[in-house]
TIKOLGU-185972 format. One record per residue: residue number from 1; residue in three letters; chain; y, z, x of N, C-alpha, C in turn. Coordinates in steps of 0.001 Angstrom, whole numbers, plus 524288, in hexadecimal, padded with zeros to 5 digits. Example, Ala and Ser with C-alpha at 12.3 -4.5 7.8 and 13.67 -1.06 7.14 Angstrom:
2
 pos code unit   npy   npz   npx  capy  capz  capx   cpy   cpz   cpx
   1  ALA    A 7E9C6 81E78 83386 7EE6C 81E78 8300C 7F31C 81E78 83390
   2  SER    A 7F736 81BA8 83232 7FBDC 81BE4 83566 8001E 81EBE 83264
***
This chain:
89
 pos code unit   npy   npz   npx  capy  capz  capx   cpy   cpz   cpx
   1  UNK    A 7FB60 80000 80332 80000 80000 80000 804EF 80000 80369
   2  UNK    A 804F7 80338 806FF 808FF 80442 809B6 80A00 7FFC0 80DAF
   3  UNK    A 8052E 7FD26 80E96 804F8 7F7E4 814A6 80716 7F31B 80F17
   4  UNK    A 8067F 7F1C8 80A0E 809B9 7EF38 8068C 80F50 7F131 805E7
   5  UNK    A 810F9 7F495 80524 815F1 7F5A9 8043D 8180B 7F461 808E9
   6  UNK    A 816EF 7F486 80DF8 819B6 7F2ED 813F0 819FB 7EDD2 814BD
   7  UNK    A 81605 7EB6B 811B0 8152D 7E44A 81284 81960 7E1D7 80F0C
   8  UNK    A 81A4B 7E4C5 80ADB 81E24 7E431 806EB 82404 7E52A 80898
   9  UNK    A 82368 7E916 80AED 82918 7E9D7 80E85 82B77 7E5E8 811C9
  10  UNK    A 82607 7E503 814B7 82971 7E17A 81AC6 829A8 7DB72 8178E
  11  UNK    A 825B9 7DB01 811D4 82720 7D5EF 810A2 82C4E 7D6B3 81024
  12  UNK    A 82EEC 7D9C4 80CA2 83346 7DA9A 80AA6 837FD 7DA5F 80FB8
  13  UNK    A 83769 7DD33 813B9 83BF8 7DC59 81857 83991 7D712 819B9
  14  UNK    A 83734 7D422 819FF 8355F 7D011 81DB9 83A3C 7CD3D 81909
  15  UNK    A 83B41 7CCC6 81522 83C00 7C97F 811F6 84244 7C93A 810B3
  16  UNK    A 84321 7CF64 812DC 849B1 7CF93 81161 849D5 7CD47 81692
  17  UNK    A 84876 7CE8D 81CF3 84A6B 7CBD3 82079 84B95 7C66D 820E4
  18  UNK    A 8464E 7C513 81E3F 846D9 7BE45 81DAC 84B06 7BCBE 81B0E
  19  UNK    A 84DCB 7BFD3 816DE 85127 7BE95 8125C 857C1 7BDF8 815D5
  20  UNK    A 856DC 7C31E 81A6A 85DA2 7C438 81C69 85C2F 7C04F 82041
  21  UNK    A 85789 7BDC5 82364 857F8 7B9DB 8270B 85A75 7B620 823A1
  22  UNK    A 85849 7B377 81F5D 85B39 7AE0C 81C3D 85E7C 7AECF 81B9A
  23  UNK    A 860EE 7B2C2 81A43 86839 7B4A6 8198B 86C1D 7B2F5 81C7F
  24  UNK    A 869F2 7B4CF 820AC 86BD6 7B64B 824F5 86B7D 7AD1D 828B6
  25  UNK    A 8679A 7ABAF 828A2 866D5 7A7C5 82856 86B41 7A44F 8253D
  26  UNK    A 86AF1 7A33A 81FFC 86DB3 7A284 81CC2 873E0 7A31C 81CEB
  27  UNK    A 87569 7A789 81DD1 87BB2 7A87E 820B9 87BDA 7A654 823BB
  28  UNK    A 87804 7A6DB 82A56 879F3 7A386 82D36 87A04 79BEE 82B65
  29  UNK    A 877F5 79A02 8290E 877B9 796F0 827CA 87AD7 793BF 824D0
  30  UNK    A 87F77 796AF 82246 8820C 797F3 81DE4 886E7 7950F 8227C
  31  UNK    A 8887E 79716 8255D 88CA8 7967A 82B1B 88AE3 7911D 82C06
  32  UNK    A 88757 78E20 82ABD 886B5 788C5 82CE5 889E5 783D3 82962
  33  UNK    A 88C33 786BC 82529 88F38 78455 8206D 89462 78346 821C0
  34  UNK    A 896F2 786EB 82797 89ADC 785AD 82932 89A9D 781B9 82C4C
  35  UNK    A 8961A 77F6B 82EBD 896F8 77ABC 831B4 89959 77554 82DC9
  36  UNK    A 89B10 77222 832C8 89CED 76D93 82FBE 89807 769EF 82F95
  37  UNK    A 89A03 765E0 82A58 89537 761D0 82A83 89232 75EE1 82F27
  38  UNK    A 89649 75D8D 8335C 895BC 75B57 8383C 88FDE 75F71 83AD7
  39  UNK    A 891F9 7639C 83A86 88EEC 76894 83FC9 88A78 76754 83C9B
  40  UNK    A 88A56 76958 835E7 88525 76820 8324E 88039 76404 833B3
  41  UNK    A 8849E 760C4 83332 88128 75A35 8332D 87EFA 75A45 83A5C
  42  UNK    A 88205 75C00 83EA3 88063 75CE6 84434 87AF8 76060 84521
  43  UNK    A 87B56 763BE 84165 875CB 767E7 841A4 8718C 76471 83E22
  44  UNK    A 87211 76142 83A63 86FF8 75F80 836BA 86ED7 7602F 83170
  45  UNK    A 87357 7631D 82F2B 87439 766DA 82B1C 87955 7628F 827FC
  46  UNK    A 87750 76527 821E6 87D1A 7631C 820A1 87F86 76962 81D46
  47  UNK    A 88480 768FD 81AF5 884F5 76D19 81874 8817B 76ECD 813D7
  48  UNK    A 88021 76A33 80F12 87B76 769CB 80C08 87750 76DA0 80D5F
  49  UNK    A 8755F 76C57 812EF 870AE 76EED 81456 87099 775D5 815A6
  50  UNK    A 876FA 776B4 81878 8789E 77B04 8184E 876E2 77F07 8141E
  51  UNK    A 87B6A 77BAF 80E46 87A8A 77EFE 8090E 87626 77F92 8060C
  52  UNK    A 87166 77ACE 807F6 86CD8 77A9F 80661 86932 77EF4 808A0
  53  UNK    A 869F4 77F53 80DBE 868A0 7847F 80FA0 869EA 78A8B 80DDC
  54  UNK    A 87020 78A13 80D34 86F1C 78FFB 80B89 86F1F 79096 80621
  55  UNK    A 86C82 78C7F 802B4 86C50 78E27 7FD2C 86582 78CFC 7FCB3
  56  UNK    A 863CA 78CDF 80036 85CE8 78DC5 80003 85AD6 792EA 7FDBF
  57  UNK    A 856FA 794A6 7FC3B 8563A 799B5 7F8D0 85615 79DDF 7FE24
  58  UNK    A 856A4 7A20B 7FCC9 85876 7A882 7FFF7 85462 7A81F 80363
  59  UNK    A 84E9A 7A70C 801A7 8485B 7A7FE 80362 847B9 7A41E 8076A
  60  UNK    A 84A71 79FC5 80875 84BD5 799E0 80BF3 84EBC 79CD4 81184
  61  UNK    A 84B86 7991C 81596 84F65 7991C 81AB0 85254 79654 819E4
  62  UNK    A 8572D 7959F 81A1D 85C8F 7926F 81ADA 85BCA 78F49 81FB0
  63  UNK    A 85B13 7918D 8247B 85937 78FAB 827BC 855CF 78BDD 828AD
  64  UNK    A 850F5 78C53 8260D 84D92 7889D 82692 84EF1 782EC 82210
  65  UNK    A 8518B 78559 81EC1 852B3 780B3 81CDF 857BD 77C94 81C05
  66  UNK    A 85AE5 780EB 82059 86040 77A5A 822EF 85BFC 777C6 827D7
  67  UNK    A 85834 77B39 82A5A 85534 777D2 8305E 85173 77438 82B56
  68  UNK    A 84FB4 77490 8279D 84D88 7706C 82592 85035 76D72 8230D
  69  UNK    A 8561A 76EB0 82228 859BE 76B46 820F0 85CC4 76790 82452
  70  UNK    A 85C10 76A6E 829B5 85DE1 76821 82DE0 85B57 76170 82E0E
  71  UNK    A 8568F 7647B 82F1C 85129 75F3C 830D6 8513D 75C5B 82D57
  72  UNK    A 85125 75CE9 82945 85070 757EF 82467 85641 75420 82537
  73  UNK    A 85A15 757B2 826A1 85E89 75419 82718 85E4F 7505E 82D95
  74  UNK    A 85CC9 753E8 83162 85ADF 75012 83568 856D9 74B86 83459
  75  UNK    A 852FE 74C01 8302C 85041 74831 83085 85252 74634 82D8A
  76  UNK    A 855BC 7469A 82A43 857A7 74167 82768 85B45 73DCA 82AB4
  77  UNK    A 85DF1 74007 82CFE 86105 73E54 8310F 85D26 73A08 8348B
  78  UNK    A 858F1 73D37 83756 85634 737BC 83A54 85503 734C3 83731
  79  UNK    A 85456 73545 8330C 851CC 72FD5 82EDB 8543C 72CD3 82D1F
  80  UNK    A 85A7A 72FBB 82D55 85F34 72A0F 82BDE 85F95 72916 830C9
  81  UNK    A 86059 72AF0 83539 85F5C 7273E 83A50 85C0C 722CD 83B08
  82  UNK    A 85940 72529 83C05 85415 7206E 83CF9 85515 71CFA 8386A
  83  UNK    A 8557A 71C7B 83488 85687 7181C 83035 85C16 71604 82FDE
  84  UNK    A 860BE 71652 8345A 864B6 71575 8346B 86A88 718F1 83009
  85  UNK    A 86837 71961 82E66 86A20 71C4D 829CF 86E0E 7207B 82D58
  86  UNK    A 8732D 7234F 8299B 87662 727D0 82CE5 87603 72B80 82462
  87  UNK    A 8752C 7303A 82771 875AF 733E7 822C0 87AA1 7365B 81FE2
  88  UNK    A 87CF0 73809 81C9E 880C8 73855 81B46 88213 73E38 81D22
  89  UNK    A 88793 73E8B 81E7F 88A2A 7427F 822AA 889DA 74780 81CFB
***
């Protein structure tokens, strides 16, 4: 009874930590809204992807999903390359 109530506990801190890491994530992330479109589009970001990020649900890395926002926008990018094509700014 007592080795359940402790498993129940550390689930419980394991879960608020995870919660103030995304926060904390998320704020910093929040500061990337002051860049200009130029710096955006240089990292491979646009602002879109910014606000798309921090309106992902609470339980979501923010993080992991501008770096998978990143890449999808790099590969679109090589694919209007290679096909001559230029993407819209």
């Amino acid at each position: 009874m007592l080795t359940l109530l402790l498993q129940r506990l550390a689930a419980g801190i394991r879960q608020a930590v995870s919660n103030v890491d995304r926060a904390r994530s998320r704020r910093a992330l929040s500061g990337i809204l002051m860049f200009d479109d130029h710096l955006l589009r240089d990292i491979g970001l646009t602002r879109a992807d910014v606000i798309d990020c921090l309106s992902t649900p609470l339980d979501g890395d923010p993080a992991d999903f501008l770096e998978a926002r990143r890449r999808r926008n790099a590969l679109a990018a090589d694919r209007a390359a290679s096909s001559g094509q230029r993407l819209a700014a």
